[in-house]
Structures are given as structure tokens and as C-alpha cells.
C-alpha positions as CSV (number, residue, x, y, z in Angstrom):
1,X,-57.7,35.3,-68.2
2,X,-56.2,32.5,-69.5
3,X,-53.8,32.4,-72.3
4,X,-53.5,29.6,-75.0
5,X,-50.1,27.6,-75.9
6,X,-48.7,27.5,-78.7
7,X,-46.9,29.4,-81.6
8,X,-45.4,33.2,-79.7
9,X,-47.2,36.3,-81.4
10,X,-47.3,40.0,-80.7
11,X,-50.8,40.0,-79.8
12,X,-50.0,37.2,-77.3
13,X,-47.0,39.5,-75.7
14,X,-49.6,42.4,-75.0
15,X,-52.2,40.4,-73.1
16,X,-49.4,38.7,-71.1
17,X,-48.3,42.0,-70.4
18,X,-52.0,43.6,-69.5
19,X,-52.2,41.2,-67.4
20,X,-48.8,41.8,-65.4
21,X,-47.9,37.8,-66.4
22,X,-44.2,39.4,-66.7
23,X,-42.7,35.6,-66.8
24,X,-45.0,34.9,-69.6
25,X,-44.3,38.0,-71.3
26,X,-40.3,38.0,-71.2
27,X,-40.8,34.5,-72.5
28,X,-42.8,35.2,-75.3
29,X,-40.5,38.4,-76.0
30,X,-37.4,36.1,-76.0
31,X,-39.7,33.7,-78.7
32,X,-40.4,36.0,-80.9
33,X,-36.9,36.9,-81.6
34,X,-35.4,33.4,-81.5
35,X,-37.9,31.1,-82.9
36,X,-39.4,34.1,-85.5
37,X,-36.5,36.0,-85.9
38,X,-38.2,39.2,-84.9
39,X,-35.8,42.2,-84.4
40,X,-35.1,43.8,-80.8
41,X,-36.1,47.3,-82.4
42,X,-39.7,45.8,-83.4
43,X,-39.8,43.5,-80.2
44,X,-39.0,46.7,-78.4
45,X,-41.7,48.9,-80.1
46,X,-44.6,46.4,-79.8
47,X,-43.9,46.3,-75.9
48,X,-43.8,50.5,-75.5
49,X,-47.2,50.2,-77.6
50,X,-48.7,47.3,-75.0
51,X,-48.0,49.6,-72.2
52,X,-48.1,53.3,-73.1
53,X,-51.9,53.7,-72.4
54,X,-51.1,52.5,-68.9
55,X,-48.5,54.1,-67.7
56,X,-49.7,57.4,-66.6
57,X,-50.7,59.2,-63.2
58,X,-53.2,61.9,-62.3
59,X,-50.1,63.5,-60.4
60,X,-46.9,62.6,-59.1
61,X,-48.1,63.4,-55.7
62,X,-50.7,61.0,-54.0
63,X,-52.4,62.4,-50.4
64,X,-53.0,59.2,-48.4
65,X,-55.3,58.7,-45.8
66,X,-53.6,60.1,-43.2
67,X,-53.0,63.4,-44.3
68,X,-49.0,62.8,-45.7
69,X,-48.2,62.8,-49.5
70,X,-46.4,60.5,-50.8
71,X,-44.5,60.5,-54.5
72,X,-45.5,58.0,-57.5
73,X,-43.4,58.0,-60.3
74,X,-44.3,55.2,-63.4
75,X,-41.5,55.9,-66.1
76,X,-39.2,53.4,-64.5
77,X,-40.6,51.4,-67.6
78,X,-39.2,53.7,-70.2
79,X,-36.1,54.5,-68.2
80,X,-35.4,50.3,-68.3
81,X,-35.8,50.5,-72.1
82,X,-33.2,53.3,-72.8
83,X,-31.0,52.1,-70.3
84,X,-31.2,48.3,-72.1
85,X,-30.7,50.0,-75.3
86,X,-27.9,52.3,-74.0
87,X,-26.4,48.7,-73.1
88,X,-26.7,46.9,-76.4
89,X,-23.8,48.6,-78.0
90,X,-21.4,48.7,-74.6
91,X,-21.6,45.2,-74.2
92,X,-22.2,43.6,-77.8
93,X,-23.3,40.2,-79.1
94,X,-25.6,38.0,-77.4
95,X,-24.5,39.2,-73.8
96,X,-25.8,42.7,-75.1
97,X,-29.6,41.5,-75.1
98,X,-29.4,40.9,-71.7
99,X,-30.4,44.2,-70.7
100,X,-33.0,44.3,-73.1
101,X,-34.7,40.8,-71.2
102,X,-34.0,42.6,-68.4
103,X,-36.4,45.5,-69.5
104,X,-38.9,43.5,-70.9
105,X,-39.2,41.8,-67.5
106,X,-39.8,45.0,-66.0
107,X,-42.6,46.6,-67.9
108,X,-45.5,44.4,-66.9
109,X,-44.7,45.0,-63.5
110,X,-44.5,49.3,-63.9
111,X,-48.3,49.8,-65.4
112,X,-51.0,51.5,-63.3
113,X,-48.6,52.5,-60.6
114,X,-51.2,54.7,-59.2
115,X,-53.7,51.7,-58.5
116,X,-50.5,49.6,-57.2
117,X,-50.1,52.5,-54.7
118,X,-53.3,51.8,-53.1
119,X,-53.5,47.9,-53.4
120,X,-55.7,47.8,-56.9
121,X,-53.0,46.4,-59.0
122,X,-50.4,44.1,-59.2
123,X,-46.6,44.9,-60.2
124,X,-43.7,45.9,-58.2
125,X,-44.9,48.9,-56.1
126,X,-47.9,47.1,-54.9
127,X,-45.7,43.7,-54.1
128,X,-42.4,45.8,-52.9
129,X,-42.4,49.2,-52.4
130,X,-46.3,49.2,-50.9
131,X,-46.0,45.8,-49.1
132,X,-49.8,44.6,-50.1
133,X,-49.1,41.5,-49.2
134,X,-48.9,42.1,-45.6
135,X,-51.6,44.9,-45.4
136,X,-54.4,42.9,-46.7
137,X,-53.4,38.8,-45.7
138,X,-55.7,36.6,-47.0
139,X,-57.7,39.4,-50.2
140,X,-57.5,36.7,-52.3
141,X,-57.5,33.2,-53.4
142,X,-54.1,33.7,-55.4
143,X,-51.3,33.2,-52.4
144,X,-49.2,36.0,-54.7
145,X,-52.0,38.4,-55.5
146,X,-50.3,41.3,-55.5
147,X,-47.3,39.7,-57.7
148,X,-49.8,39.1,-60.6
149,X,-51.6,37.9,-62.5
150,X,-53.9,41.3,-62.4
151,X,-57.9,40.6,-61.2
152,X,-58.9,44.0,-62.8
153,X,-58.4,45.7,-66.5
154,X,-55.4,48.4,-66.0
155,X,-56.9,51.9,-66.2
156,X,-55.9,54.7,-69.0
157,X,-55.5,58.2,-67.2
158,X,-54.7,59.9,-70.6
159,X,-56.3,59.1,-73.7
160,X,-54.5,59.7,-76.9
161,X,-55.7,62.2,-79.5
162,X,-54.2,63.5,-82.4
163,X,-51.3,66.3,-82.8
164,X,-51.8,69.9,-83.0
165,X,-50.7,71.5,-86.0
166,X,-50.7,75.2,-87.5
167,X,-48.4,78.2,-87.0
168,X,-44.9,78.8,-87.2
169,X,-42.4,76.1,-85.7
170,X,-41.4,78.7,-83.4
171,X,-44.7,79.4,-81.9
172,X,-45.2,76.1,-81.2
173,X,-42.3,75.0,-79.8
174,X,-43.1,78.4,-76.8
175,X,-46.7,76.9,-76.6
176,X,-45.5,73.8,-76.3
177,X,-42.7,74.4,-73.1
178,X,-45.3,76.9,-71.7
179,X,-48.3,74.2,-71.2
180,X,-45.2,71.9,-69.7
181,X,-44.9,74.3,-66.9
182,X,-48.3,75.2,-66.8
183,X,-49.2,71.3,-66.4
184,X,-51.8,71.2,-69.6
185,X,-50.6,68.3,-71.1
186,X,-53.2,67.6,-73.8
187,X,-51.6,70.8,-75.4
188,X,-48.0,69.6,-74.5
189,X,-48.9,66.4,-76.0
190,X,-50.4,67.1,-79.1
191,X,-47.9,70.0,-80.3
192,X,-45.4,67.5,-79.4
193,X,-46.7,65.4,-81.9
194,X,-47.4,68.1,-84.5
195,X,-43.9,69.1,-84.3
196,X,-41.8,65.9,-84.3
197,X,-44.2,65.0,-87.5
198,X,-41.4,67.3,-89.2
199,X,-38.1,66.0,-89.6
200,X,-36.6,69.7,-90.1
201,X,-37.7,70.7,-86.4
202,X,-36.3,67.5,-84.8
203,X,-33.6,69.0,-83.4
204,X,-35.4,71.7,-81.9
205,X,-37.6,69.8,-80.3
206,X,-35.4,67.5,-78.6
207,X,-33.4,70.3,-77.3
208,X,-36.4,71.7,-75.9
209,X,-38.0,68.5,-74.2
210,X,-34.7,67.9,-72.7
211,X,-35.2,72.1,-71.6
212,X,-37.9,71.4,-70.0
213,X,-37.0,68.1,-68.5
214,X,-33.4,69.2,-66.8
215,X,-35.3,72.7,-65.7
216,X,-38.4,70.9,-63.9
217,X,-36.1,70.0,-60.3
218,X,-36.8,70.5,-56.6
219,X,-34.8,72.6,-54.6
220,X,-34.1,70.3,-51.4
221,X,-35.1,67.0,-50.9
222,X,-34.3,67.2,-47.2
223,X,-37.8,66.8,-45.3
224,X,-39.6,67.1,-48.3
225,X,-41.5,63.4,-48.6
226,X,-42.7,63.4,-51.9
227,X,-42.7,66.7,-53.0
228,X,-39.7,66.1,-55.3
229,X,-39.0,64.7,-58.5
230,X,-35.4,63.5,-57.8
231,X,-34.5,64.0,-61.5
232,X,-36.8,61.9,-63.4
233,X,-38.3,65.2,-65.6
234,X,-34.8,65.0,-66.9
235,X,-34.5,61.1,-67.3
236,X,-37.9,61.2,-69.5
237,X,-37.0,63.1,-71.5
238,X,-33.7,61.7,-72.4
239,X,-35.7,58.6,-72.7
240,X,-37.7,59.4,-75.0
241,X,-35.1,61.4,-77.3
242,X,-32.5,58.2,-77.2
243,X,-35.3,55.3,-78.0
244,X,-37.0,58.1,-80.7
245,X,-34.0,57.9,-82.5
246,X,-33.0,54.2,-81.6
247,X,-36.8,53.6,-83.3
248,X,-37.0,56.2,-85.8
249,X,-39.9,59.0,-85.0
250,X,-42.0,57.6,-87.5
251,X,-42.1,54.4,-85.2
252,X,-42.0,56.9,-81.9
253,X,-46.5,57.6,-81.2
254,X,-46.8,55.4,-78.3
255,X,-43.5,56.1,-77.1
256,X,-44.2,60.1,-76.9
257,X,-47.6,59.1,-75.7
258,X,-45.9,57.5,-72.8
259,X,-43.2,60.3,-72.2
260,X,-44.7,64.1,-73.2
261,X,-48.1,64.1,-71.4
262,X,-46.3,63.1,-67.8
263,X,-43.9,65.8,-68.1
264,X,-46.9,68.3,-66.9
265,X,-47.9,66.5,-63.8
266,X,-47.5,68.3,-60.6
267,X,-45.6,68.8,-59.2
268,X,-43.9,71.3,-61.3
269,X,-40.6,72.5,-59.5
270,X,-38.7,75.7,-60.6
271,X,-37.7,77.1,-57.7
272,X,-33.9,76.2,-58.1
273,X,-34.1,77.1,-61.8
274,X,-35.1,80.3,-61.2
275,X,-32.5,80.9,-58.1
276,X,-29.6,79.9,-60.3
277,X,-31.4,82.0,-63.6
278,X,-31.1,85.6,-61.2
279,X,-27.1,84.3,-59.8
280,X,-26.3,83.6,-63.2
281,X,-27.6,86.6,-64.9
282,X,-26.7,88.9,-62.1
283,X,-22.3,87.6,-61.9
284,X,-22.7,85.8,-65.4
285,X,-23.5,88.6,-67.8
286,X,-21.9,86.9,-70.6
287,X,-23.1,83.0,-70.2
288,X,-24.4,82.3,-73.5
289,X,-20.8,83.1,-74.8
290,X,-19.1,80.3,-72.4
291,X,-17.3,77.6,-74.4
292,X,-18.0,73.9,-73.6
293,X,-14.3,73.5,-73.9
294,X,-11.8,76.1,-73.0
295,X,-8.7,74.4,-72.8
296,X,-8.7,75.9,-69.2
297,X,-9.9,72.6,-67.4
298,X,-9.9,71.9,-63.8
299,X,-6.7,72.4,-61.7
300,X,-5.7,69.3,-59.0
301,X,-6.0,72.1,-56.6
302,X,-10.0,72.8,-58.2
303,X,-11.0,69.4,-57.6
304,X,-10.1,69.1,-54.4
305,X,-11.6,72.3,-53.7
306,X,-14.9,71.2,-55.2
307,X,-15.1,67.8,-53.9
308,X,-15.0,69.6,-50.3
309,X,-17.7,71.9,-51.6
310,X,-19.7,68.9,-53.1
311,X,-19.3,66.3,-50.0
312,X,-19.3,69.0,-47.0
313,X,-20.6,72.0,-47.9
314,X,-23.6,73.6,-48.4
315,X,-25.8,75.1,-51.2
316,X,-23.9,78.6,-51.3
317,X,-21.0,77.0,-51.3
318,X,-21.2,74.6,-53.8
319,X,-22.7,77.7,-55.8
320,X,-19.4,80.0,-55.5
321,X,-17.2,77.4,-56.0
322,X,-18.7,76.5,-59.3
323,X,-19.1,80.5,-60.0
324,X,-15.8,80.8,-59.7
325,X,-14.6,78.0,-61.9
326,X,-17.1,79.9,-64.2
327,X,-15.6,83.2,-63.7
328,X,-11.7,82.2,-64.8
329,X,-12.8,80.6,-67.9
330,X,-13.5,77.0,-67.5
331,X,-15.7,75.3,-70.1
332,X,-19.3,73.9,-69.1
333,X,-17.6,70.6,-69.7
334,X,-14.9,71.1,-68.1
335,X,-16.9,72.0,-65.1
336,X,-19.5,69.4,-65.5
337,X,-16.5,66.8,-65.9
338,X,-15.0,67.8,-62.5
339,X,-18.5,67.4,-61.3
340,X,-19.4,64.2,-62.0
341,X,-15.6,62.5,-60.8
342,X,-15.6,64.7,-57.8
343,X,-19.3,63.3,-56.9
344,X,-17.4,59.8,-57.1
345,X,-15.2,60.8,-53.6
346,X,-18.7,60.6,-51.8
347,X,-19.5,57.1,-53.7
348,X,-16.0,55.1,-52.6
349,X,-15.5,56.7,-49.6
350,X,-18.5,57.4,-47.5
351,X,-21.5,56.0,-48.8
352,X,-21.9,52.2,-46.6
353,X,-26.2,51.8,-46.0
354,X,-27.4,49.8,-49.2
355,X,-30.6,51.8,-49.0
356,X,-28.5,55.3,-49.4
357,X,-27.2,54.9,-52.5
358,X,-31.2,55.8,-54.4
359,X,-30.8,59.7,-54.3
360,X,-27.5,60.2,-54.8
361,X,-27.2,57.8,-58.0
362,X,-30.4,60.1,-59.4
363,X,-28.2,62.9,-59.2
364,X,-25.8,61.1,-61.2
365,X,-27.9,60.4,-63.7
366,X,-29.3,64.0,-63.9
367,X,-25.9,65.1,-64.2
368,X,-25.6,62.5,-67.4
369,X,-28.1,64.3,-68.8
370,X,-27.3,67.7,-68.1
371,X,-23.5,67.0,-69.9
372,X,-25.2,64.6,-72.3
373,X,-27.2,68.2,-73.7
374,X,-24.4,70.1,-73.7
375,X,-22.6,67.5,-75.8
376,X,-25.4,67.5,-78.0
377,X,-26.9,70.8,-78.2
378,X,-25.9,74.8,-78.6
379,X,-28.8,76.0,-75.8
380,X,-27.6,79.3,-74.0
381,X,-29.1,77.9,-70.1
382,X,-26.3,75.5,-69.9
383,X,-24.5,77.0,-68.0
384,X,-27.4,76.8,-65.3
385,X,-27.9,73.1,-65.8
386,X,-23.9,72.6,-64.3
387,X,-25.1,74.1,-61.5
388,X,-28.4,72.3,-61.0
389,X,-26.8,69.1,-61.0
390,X,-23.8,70.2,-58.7
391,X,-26.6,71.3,-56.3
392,X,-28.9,68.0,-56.9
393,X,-25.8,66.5,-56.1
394,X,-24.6,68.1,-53.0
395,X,-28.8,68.0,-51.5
396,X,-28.4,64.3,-51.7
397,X,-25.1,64.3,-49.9
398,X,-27.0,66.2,-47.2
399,X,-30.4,64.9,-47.1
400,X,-28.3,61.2,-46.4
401,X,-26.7,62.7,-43.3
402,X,-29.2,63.6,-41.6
403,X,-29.5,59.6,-41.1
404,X,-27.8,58.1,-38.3
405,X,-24.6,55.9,-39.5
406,X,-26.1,52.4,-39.1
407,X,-23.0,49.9,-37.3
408,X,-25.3,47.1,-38.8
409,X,-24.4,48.0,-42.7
410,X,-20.8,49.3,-41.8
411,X,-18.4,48.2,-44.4
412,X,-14.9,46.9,-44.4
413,X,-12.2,49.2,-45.6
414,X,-11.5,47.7,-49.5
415,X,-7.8,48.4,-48.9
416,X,-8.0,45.5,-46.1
417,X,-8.2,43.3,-49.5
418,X,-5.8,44.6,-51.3
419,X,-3.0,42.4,-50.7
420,X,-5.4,39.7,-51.6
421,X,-6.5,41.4,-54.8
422,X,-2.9,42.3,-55.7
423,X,-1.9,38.1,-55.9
424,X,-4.8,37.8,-58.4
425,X,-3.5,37.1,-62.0
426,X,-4.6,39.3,-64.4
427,X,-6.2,36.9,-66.7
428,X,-8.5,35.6,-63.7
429,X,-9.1,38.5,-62.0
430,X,-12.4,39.9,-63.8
431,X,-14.0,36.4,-63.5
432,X,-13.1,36.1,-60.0
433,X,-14.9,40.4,-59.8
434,X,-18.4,39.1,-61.7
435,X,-18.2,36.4,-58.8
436,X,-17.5,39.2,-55.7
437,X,-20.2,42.0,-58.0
438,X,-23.3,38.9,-58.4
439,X,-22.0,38.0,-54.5
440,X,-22.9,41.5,-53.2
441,X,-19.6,41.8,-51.5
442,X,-18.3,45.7,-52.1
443,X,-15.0,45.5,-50.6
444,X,-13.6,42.8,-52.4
445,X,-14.9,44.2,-55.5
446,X,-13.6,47.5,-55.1
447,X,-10.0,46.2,-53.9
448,X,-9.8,44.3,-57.2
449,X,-11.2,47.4,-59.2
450,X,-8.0,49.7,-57.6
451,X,-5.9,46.7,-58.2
452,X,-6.9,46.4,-61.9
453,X,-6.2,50.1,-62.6
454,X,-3.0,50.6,-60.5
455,X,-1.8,47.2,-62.5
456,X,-2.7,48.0,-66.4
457,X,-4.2,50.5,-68.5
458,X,-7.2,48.5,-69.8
459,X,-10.2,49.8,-69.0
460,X,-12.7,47.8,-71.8
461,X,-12.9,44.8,-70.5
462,X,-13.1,45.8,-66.9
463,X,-15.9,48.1,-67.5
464,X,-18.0,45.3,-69.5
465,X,-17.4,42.4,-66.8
466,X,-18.9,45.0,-64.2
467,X,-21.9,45.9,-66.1
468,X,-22.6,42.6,-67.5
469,X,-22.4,41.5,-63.7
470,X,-25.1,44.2,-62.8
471,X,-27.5,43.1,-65.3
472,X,-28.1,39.7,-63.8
473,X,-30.3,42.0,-61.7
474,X,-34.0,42.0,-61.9
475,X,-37.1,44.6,-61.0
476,X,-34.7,47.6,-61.4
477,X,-34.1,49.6,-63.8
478,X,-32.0,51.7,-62.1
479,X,-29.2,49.6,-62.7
480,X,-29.1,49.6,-66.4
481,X,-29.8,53.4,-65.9
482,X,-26.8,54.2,-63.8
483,X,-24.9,51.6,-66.0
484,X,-25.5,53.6,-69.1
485,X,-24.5,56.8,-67.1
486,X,-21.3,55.6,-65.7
487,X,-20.1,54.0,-69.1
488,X,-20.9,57.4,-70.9
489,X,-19.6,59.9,-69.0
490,X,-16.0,58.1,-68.4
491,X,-15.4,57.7,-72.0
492,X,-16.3,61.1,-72.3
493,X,-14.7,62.6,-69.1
494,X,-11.3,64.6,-69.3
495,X,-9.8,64.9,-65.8
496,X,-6.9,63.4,-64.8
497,X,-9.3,61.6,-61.8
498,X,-11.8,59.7,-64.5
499,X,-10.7,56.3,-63.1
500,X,-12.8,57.6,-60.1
501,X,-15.7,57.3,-62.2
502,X,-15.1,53.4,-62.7
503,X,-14.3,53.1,-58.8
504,X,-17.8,54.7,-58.0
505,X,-19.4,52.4,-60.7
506,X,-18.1,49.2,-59.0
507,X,-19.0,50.3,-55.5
508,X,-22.6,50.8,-56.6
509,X,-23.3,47.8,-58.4
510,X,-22.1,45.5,-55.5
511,X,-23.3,47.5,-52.5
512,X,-26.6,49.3,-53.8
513,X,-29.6,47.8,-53.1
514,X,-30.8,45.0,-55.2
515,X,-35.4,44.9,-55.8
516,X,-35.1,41.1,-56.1
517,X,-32.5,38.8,-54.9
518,X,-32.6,36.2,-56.9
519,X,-31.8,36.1,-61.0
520,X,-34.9,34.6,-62.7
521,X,-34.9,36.7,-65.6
522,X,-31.0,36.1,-66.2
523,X,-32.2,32.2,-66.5
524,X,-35.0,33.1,-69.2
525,X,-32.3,35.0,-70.7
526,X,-29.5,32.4,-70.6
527,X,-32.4,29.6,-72.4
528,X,-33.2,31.3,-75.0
529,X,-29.8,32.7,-76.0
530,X,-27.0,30.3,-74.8
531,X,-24.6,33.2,-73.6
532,X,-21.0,32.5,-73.5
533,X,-19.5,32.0,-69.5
């Protein structure tokens, strides 16, 4: 399906899309902003539109041939978008597009995941995480077949229909959670609609998807395959309420037609919600009445105690530690704080295998949600959502150990550079970290990180050199994801350990590992906008 040269349009960016030409299209995207002076908030609209009908699944378990199931999760388009747009305002200017390029480069590549799954379909699963390639040498005259262009139409799983309307707000917005659980998601989807066509239930409703996105989490991932969700119920639906209001929710049909309807695929998990919902209501009487500040934060003493519970214990005790932070009168902030900085220990000082950081960075970002709601919102279940993401947390500790420590992967200690990092200036030191983050080399990285912190109080610039390093990474959204999480919840953390939280970020970005190695997109990006060094 050949595509004519010439003058950028819209229409143009949604075959090149269709047809998973994800060069083309971040080309054209990049066009139609510079040479028509298109905004990113239009740019970014007309792409959600181009995709949304192809981004769903039957399930979010596939059987395969052999008997096993195996997981298939699409959103990682809409997670790259509210990551990228997450990004725009930490990192400003021209630089700040980046992400956005970065997304855009994505989304051609995340349609029909199913059919990528089984060979049907180009994109990244098929060329990736499914290996097509190798299983079936030789399919087809195009030497990259499974890297695009497509050789069949992507295929709608849900068609769009129009909202349901009628009855009281209230009764909706029960209806509406109910058929989430229940998995009916033409119901799901078009009260959905009806509702966020009034601007006086807005808030509502975004408390409630976020509900029923943070409550929808497996138990265990240990020796589960794919019957898990690792989190992304929760990262939807953040999604969608960030680029809904980034967009406006007049602008926000195809975006809620790519969110609501996958938020009642199987599985559905409540098993830990309902384990927590008995503790809490049998020891928690009073939970609706906790503050999300007490001005009782965390002792020295707490965190310790919780970052043993968190990195060595086990589900009970990570749930009577937090209990009995709880019980003395800490806030749910001041709990989910500790959480998230405590999870860092695990980050700087165990975590070595590139491939182990995937699980435990989703819990990370659950827990950005989780704290991001309580920020946000008044809903009495809070308090269970701390828990949740302690637990989520301390499962992927877990799950990793049961892997053998691989001597292969082992990392040098970052204090064997410290001395190094210490005789850096100042004023050269975070070009000298972009070089050591884009190189892949964690120990250097992290010795100039503690360096940097131990030597000044500037914490900005830092931040921005690492994430702006991360983004020269393409095919993931995950990074721009975890990104978004780190940057948010260390301006917003208040323990005396949230330089932790910028320790952690660093170690991921330059040890985690990268879907592409090389920084194609970057270059596209770099052409069309002439970023400073």
C-alpha cells in the first residue's frame, strides 16, 4: 500500500500508521508540527483516533497451542502517550517533544497485539517479544516482515457505539464499576461515555475509573505465567484521566474508546482487594477517618523496619508492618511516601539482571498511582490501595528471587567509582552522566548520582539530564512511564530518604533493559527540531 510524497496531512499520518510504517509516521508527525505548525495536543489526538479501533484484545489471557497461557497486554500505546505528555512540562522547550516523538514512534508498532501474538501482524510483539522472525524464516518476500509494513488490514475487536444515558448520576456510576468487574464492557463503555458527557460528574468519574483500575490486581505473580495484570488496570486508567484532561473531554471519544472497554477483559483479579477489604475492616474500624497527612510521618527507625519487611519479608509481614504504621496514626501519605523510598533500597542495592528490573518498576508505577489518587481524590478505600502496592511491591521482590543470581550480569559496586566521580567538576559532571546513562554503564552513573547529591543541593538539573538521557530510548514506553513516576513522586515525597528515589531512578535507566539498541527515533527527532547539545 503505497503512500504518495509530498505535502504531510493527517490523513496521510493514519494510513502510515495502519499500516505499522512507524518511520513514516513519526516523520510525518514531526511535519505536521514543524512545516504546518500543527499543535502537539491536535498531533496527539489525531494519532489516539488512528489507533483506538485497533488496540483492543478478546482477553488478556491467550491459551497457546500447547496448553500454557500466556498474557497480552496492548495499552503500552496509551501508557507512551501519558508518559510523553507527563514529560513535556519536566523537561521544557524543544527537548520536551522528545518524548512525545518517542510515543508517536511507538504506536504503529502496539496495534493488533493479539494477531502479533500469533505471527498475523507486524509491530513489536511479533518482531521482539514473539520472535516471528525466526519461527517462520523465509514467510515472506519482505526480509523484515514481521517489522512492517503490515500484509493484512488490522482487525477491530470492539466496535464503538454510542453512550448510555438515563437515571441518576449515582446509578450509573454503580452500573458502570459493576459491568467493570463483571467484564461487560459494552455497558462499561457506553455509561462511561454518558457520564463524562457531563462536566459536573467529571470528578466522580475519574475517581471511580481510577477505583476500579488500582482494585483490579493479582495476588502473586510467583508461578502465575500470565494470569496477572502486573498493574496495568491501574496505569489505564491513569492514562486516560491525565491525557482527558491534557485534551479536554470534549476531544477525549477515541481516547475512552481505547481505555474503558479493556478494563473488563479477563482476567479480572480481586482476590488481594478483597483480602486487604476483610484486614482492614476487621483492625481498621475507623479507615475512612485516616488523614492523608498526620503530621505523624515515618520514624528513621519505621523505615528501616519497613524496608526489611518490603525487601525480605513476606506477605503477612509486609501487612503488619504497614498496619501498624496505620494503627499509631500515620497519614496514607505518609505511609505511601515511606513506601515508595523504601522500595528504592531493593533498586540500588540488589537488583543487577537487566531483564529483572520489568516487575518491580510496575509496582512502582502502581504505587504512582495509588498516591497520585490520594493526592487527588477524598475516596474512603485508600487506605487499602497503600497496602496493595506495598504488597505488589514486596511479590515482585519475591517472584525475582526465585531466579538464580546470574555471575554473567553481576555488577560492579558504584562506590568502586566514587573517587573517580568525586574529581569530576561540577559544571561537567551531568554531561559526562547523559554519556555513562546513553552508554548503559550503571555503576559509573550511580557513583556520579551519590556524588552529585552528597556535593550540592541541586536536584533540577540532575533530574532533567537523567530523564532527557532515558528518552533517547526507542520501542518502550516503559521508560517515559517510570520517568514520569520517579519525577512525581520525589517532588512530592516527604521523608528524609527522598534522595533514594533519584538514586533508584538513575540505576534503572542505565541498567534496565533497553527494546532497541540503537536511537533512530532520537535522530528523526533531532532533524526536525534542532535540539540544543
Amino acid at each position: 500500500m503505497g503512500l504518495v510524497q509530498g505535502l504531510a496531512s493527517v490523513d496521510r499520518l493514519r494510513e502510515e500508521i495502519r499500516d505499522v510504517r512507524y518511520r513514516e509516521a513519526t516523520t510525518t508527525f514531526c511535519r505536521l508540527m514543524t512545516e504546518q505548525s500543527r499543535s502537539m495536543r491536535d498531533m496527539i489526538q489525531a494519532a489516539i483516533a488512528s489507533a483506538a479501533p485497533f488496540v483492543q484484545v478478546p482477553s488478556h489471557l491467550m491459551r497457546l497451542p500447547n496448553g500454557e497461557l500466556r498474557g497480552v497486554n496492548y495499552d503500552h500505546t496509551i501508557l507512551g502517550w501519558r508518559g510523553a505528555i507527563s514529560l513535556m512540562g519536566e523537561l521544557g522547550g524543544t527537548r520536551g517533544i522528545l518524548p512525545n516523538v518517542q510515543a508517536m514512534w511507538y504506536v504503529p508498532q502496539g496495534l493488533n497485539v493479539w494477531e502479533q501474538v500469533v505471527c498475523e501482524f507486524p509491530g513489536h510483539y511479533a518482531r521482539d517479544g514473539e520472535q516471528c522472525g525466526r519461527r517462520f524464516p523465509g514467510a515472506d518476500e519482505h526480509v523484515n516482515r514481521f517489522d512492517g509494513p503490515a500484509w493484512n488490514p488490522p482487525k477491530i475487536y470492539f466496535e464503538d457505539h454510542a453512550a448510555i444515558e438515563g437515571g441518576s448520576a449515582d446509578d450509573r456510576l454503580a452500573r458502570m464499576q459493576w459491568a467493570i468487574a463483571e467484564g461487560d464492557k459494552a455497558e462499561a463503555y457506553g455509561l462511561f461515555l454518558g457520564l463524562a458527557n457531563d462536566p459536573a460528574q467529571r470528578h466522580r468519574l475519574k475517581d471511580a475509573i481510577l477505583f476500579a483500575g488500582i482494585t483490579d490486581l493479582q495476588d502473586t505473580i510467583i508461578n502465575r505465567g500470565g494470569y496477572q495484570n502486573i498493574g496495568h488496570k491501574a496505569l489505564r486508567a491513569r492514562a486516560l484521566v491525565d491525557i482527558a484532561d491534557y485534551l479536554g473531554w470534549e476531544n477525549a471519544h477515541d481516547l475512552i474508546y481505547t481505555v474503558v472497554p479493556d478494563l473488563g477483559c479477563s482476567p479480572r483479579l480481586y482476590g488481594l482487594w478483597t483480602e486487604i477489604s476483610t484486614i482492614c475492616r476487621m483492625e481498621l474500624p475507623d479507615q475512612a477517618a485516616i488523614p492523608k497527612r498526620s503530621g505523624k510521618p515515618l520514624t528513621e527507625r519505621e523505615l528501616d523496619i519497613l524496608t526489611d519487611a518490603l525487601l525480605w519479608g513476606g506477605p503477612f509481614d509486609v501487612n503488619a508492618v504497614v498496619m501498624g504504621f496505620f494503627r499509631r496514626g500515620a497519614g496514607l501519605l505518609d505511609v505511601g511516601d515511606a513506601v515508595i523510598v523504601c522500595f528504592q533500597r531493593y533498586l540500588i542495592d540488589v537488583l543487577e539482571h537487566p531483564n529483572a528490573f520489568l516487575h518491580p518498576t510496575h509496582a512502582l508505577d502502581y504505587m504512582n498511582v495509588v498516591q497520585s489518587w490520594i493526592r487527588d481524590y477524598g475516596n474512603p478505600h485508600q487506605v487499602k490501595a497503600v497496602f496493595m502496592g506495598a504488597r505488589f511491591m514486596n511479590d515482585t521482590i519475591r517472584s525475582n528471587a526465585n531466579f538464580p543470581r546470574d555471575p554473567a550480569v553481576a555488577l560492579e559496586p558504584r562506590q568502586a567509582y566514587r573517587a573517580w566521580a568525586d574529581s569530576v567538576p561540577l559544571d561537567r559532571m551531568l554531561a559526562l552522566l547523559k554519556t555513562h546513562v546513553l552508554a548503559q554503564d550503571a555503576p559509573r552513573s550511580c557513583a556520579l548520582v551519590d556524588s552529585w547529591l552528597d556535593r550540592t543541593t541541586e536536584r533540577h538539573d540532575l533530574l532533567d539530564a537523567i530523564t532527557y538521557a532515558a528518552c533517547h530510548w526507542q520501542n518502550d514506553p516503559h521508560v517515559m512511564r517510570n520517568c514520569a513516576s520517579s519525577l512525581e513522586e520525589f517532588r512530592h515525597n516527604r521523608t528524609s530518604r527522598r534522595d533514594d528515589i533519584v538514586r533508584g531512578f538513575v540505576k534503572h535507566q542505565s541498567r534496565y533493559v533497553k527494546r532497541a539498541p540503537t536511537h533512530d527515533c532520537y535522530q528523526v527527532y533531532a532533524e526536525h527540531f534542532r535540539p540544543a547539545a
